[in-house]
Residue, then its C-alpha position, 0 to 999 in steps of 0.5 A: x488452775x488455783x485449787x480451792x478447797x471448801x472447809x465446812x464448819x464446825x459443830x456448835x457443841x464441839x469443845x476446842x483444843x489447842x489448834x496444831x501448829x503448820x510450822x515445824x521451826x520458826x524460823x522459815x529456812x529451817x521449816x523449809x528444810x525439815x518439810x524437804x526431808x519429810x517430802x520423801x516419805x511418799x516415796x520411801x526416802x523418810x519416815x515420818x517419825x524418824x523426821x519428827x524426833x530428829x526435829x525435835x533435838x534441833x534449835x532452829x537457827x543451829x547448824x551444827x545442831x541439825x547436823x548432828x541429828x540428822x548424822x545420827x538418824x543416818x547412821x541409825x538407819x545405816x546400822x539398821x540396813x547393815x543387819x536386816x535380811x531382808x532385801x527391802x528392808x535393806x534398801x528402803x533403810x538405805x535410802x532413807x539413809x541417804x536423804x537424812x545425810x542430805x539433810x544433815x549437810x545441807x546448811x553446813x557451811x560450804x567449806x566445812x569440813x564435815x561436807x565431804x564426808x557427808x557427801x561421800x556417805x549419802x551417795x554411798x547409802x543410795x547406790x547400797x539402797x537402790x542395789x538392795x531393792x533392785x531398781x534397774x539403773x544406768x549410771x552415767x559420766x558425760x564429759x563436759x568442759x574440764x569434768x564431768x556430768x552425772x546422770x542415771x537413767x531409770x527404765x521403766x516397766x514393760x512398755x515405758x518405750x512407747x511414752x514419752x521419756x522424762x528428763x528431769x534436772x534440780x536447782x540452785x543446791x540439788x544433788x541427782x540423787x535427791x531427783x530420784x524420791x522427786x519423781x522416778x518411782x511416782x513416774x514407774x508406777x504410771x509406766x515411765x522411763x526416767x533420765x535424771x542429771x546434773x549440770x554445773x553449779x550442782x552436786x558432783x560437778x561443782x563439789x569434784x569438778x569445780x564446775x559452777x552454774x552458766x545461764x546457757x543451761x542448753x550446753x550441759x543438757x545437750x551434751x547429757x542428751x547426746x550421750x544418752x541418745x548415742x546409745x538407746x533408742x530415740x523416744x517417741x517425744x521427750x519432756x524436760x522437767x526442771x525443779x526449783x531453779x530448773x524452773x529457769x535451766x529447763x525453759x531456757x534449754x527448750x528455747x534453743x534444743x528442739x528435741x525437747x517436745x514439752x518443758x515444765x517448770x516445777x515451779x516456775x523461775x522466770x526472772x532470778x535476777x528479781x531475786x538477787x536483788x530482793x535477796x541482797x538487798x535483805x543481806x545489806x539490812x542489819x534488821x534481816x541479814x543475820x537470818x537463816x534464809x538470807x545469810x544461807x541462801x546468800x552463801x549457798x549462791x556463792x558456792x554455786x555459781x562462784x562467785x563472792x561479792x552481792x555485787x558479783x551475786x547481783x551481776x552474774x544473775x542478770x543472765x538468768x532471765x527468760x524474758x529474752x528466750x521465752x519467746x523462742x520456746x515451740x514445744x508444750x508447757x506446764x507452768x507450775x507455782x505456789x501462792x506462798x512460795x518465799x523464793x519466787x514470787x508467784x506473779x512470775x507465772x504470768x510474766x512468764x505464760x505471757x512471753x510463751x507466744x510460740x509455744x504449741x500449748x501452755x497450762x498453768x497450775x498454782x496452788x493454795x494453802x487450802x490444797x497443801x502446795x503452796x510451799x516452793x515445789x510444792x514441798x509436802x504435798x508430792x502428790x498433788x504436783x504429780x497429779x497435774x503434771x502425769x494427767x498433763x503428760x497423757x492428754x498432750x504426749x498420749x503413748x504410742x503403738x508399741 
C-alpha cells in the first residue's frame, strides 16, 4: 500500500510567498533528531513550541549545543512539574521532561561525562510522570546472562485481556521509555495491553549491565516472555512489534519462538549488513566521514554492539541478516517502510515479503512523502502508522469472548 495523496492546484490570482521549508536543520542527522523528539507530541511527550524554540538555539552539527538546550528545556519542565498542583499538569510535564532529556543525550559521545547523569535524570522524570498521572505499570527486572532486562507491562482498559497482548521492542539506540510515547497510549485508547522491553545493546543493559547486541534476539525475547507469562494469564494471541532495528530483532525472534501469533517490522530491517557496508564505506571517504549522520551512527554502533573497528563493525553485522530465517516465520506479518527512509533502503521490503514463504498472511505498507511517513518509522507522522497497524491487528487477531 503506497499512499498517494492528490494536491489540487492553486488558483491563478493567489499572491505567493516564501514557501515553508520540511527541514528543520540542514544537516540530516540533526533534522532526524529534532523530528524524533517532536514525534512525541501526539502523545504527550513534546510540545510543540517548547521543541521549536529549543531548535531554534542549536547550530546543526553542534553537540554540546543541542545538549545544552534540550538540558535546559528539561529542566524547565522539571521546575514546572515540581510546582503544579495539578496532577496532570504534574505528569504531562514530567514526561516531556523525560523526552527533551533523551534528546539532550542522544548525540553526546558515548563516553561523555554528562550521559550518566542525563540518563538517571530522564528515567527519573518518567517514572514521577507516569506516577503523577496514574498510569497503571509493572516494572520488571528479567535475569539474563550476567545482568538484567527491563521491561513494563502496561494493562489496558476494561477488557484488554480478550485482545491480542503487544509486545514491543526498539532498535540500535532506543531506551523502554522511549517505547511508551511510541505506542501504549495510542494502543489504550483502542483497548490494548502493552509489554514494553529492552534487550542487549539498548538502554540499561548495555549502559549498567555492559550487555550489547546478539543477532540470536530469540534468547533475550523469550527470557522476557517467560518471565511475563510466569506470572499473568496467557493471551488469547501475542503480536511482536519491532521498531527501527526491531525491524530485524522482531522477525528473527518470530523465526524461532511460536508463541509469536503475528510480527511487525516497524520499518523493516532485513539485510543490516547492506548498511554496515554503505555506512563504512561513507566513513572511509574524506568527502562524508566527518558528517554528523555517518561519524555518529558509526560510533553509536560501536557503543552498542562493542565493538571498535569498521572492520569489526562490517563482521559482526553479517549476523543480521533475515535472509537465512525469514523463511521459517509461521505467524501473520506486517511489513512496514518509508520511501525516504536514509537508514534502510526501502527496496528491502521486497527482499524481505519475497522470503516469507510460510508465513500465514503477509501485508505490506510504504509510505510517500505526500502521506508524511516517508521518514524512518515514519518519524512525525505516528498516526499514520498506528492507522495501519491497529485496522491490521482487528482483521487478522479479532477479540475474543470475554
Amino acid at each position: 500500500m503506497t499512499t498517494q495523496l492528490d494536491r489540487a492546484p492553486m488558483p491563478a490570482n493567489v499572491v505567493f510567498g516564501v514557501l515553508g521549508n520540511r527541514r528543520l536543520f540542514a544537516d540530516p542527522a540533526y533534522h532526524f533528531q529534532a523530528l524524533r523528539v517532536l514525534n512525541e507530541v501526539a502523545s504527550g511527550g513534546a510540545d510543540v513550541t517548547e521543541c521549536l524554540e529549543t531548535i531554534g538555539l542549536i547550530h546543526g552539527g553542534d553537540a554540546g549545543g543541542w545538549y545544552d538546550a534540550w538540558a535546559a528545556m528539561a529542566k524547565r519542565n522539571v521546575a514546572r512539574a515540581e510546582g503544579a498542583r495539578d496532577q496532570v499538569s504534574k505528569g504531562l510535564a514530567y514526561l516531556r521532561a523525560h523526552n527533551y532529556w533523551r534528546a539532550a543525550e542522544f548525540l553526546l559521545k558515548p563516553d561523555d561525562v554528562r550521559r550518566p547523569s542525563a540518563w538517571i535524570a530522564q528515567v527519573d522524570a518518567f517514572d514521577r510522570g507516569l506516577n503523577a498521572l496514574g498510569v497503571a505499570h509493572e516494572r520488571t527486572s528479567v535475569p539474563y546472562e550476567k545482568g538484567a532486562l527491563r521491561s513494563t507491562f502496561y494493562p489496558g482498559p476494561d477488557g484488554w485481556e480478550t485482545k491480542p497482548l503487544i509486545v514491543f521492542v526498539g532498535g540500535e539506540d532506543s531506551t523502554l521509555e522511549e517505547l511508551y510515547f511510541a505506542l501504549v497510549p495510542a494502543a489504550h485508547r483502542r483497548g490494548y495491553g502493552v509489554l514494553t522491553y529492552e534487550g542487549p545493546g539498548q538502554g540499561a543493559a548495555l549502559r549498567e549491565h555492559g550487555l550489547f547486541f546478539t543477532p540470536q534476539w530469540e534468547k533475550p525475547n523469550a527470557a522476557v516472555f517467560d518471565a511475563y507469562l510466569g506470572s499473568h494469564a496467557i493471551p488469547p494471541s501475542i503480536v511482536l512489534v519491532g521498531m527501527s532495528m526491531g525491524g530485524y530483532l522482531a522477525p528473527r525472534a518470530a523465526a524461532f519462538e511460536p508463541r509469536i501469533d503475528g510480527v511487525v517490522s516497524f520499518d523493516v530491517l532485513y539485510d543490516f549488513p547492506e548498511i554496515a557496508r554503505h555506512y563504512a564505506a561513507l566513513a572511509r571517504d574524506p568527502a562524508t566521514s566527518g558528517s554528523s549522520g555517518v561519524s555518529g551512527l558509526i560510533e553509536s554502533v560501536r557503543w552498542t554492539f562493542g565493538v571498535q573497528t569498521l572492520e569489526e563493525i562490517l563482521e559482526i553485522s553479517s549476523g543480521y541478516a533475515l535472509a537465512d530465517v525469514a523463511g521459517k516465520i509461521s505467524c501473520d506479518v506486517l511489513a512496514l517502510a518509508g520511501t525516504e527512509d536514509e537508514f534502510v533502503p526501502v527496496a528491502q521490503v521486497a527482499a524481505y515479503v519475497a522470503d516469507l514463504t510460510a508465513a500465514r498472511s503477509v501485508e505490506s505498507a510504504i509510505y510517500d512523502r505526500a502521506s508524511g511517513g516517508a521518514e524512518h518509522c515514519q518519524e512525525g507522522a505516528s498516526t499514520l502508522w498506528h492507522e495501519t497497524f491497529f485496522d491490521w491487528l482487528l482483521r487478522r487477531f479479532p477479540s475474543s469472548p470475554a
